[in-house]
C-alpha positions in Angstrom: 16.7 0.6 23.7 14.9 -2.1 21.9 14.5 -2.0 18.0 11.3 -1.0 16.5 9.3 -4.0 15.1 8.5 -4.4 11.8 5.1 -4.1 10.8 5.0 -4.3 6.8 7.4 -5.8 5.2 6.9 -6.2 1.2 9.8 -7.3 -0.6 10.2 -7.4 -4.6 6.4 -7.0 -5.3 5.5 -6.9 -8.7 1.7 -6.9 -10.1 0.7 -7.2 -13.8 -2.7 -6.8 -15.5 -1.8 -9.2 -18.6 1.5 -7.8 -20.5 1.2 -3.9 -18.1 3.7 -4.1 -15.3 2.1 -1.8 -13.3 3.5 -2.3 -10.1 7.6 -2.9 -10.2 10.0 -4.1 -7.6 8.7 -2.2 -5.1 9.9 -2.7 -1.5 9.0 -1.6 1.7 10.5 -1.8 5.4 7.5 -0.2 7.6 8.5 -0.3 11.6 5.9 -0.2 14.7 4.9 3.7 14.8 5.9 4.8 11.8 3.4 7.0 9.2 3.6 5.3 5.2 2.1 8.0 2.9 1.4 7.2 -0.6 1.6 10.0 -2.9 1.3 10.4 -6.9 -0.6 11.4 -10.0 -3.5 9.3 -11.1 -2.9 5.9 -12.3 0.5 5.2 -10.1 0.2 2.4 -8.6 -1.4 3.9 -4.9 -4.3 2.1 -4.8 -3.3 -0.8 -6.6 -0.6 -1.4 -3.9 -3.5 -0.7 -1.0 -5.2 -3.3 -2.9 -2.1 -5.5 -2.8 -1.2 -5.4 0.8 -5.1 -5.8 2.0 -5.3 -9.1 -0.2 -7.9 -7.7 -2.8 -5.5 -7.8 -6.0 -3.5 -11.0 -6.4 0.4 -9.9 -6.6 2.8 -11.9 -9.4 6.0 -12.1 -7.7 7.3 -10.9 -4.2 5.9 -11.3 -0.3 4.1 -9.6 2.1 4.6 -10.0 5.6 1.9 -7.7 8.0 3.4 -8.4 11.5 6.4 -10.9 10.8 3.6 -13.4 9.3 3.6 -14.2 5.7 0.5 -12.5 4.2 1.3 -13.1 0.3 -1.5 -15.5 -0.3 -3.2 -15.4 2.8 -7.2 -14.4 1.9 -8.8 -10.6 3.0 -10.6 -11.5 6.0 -7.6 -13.2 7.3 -5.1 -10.2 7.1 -6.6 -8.8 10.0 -6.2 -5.3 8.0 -8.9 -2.6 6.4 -8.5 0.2 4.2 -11.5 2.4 2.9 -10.9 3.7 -0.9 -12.3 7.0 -0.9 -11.7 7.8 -4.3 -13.7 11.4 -4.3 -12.1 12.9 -1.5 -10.6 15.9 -2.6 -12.1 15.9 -6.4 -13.0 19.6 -5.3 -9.9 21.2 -3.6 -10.5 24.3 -1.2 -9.3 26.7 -3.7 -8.5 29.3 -0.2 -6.4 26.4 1.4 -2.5 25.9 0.0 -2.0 22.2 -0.7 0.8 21.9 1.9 -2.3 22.4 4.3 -4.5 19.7 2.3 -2.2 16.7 2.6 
C-alpha cells in the first residue's frame, strides 16, 4: 500500500501585524483524505491561518505548499483553493443541543 499524499504542507509559519506575533511556528503535515479542524476561543489565530493558507494575509516567515507546489507567495486566484468565512454561524447556539452535537 502506497503512502498517502500530502496535501498541505505549512512549515514554520509565522504572521505578525507590526510588533503582535500572532501566528507562531506553526506547522502542519495534512495527507490526501484527511479532515483539519480548527478549533479555539476568539482571537486565536483560526481565521488568520485560513486567511494564510488561501493567500489573503501575507505570511512573515515559513512556506506553504497546497499539493507538493510552493504556494507561499503565489497570489489567491492562483491557489486553486476557497474558503467562505462565516463568522455568525453559531453566534446563537441551540441551547437544547449539547455542543458535542454542534461541532
Amino acid at each position: 500500500m502506497s503512502e498517502a499524499k500530502t496535501v498541505l504542507d505549512i512549515q514554520n509559519l509565522k504572521k505578525n501585524y507590526g510588533s503582535v506575533e500572532v501566528l507562531h511556528d506553526i506547522n502542519i503535515d495534512m495527507k490526501e483524505a484527511e479532515f483539519l479542524v480548527l478549533l479555539g476561543p476568539s482571537g486565536c489565530g483560526k481565521s488568520t491561518l485560513l486567511n494564510c493558507i488561501a493567500g489573503l494575509e501575507t505570511i512573515n516567515e515559513g512556506a506553504i505548499q497546497i499539493g507538493g507546489k510552493d504556494m507561499t507567495q503565489t497570489p489567491p486566484g492562483e491557489r486553486d483553493i476557497a474558503w467562505c468565512s462565516s463568522p455568525m454561524r453559531f453566534t446563537q447556539p441551540c441551547r437544547w443541543v449539547k455542543i458535542s452535537r454542534s461541532v
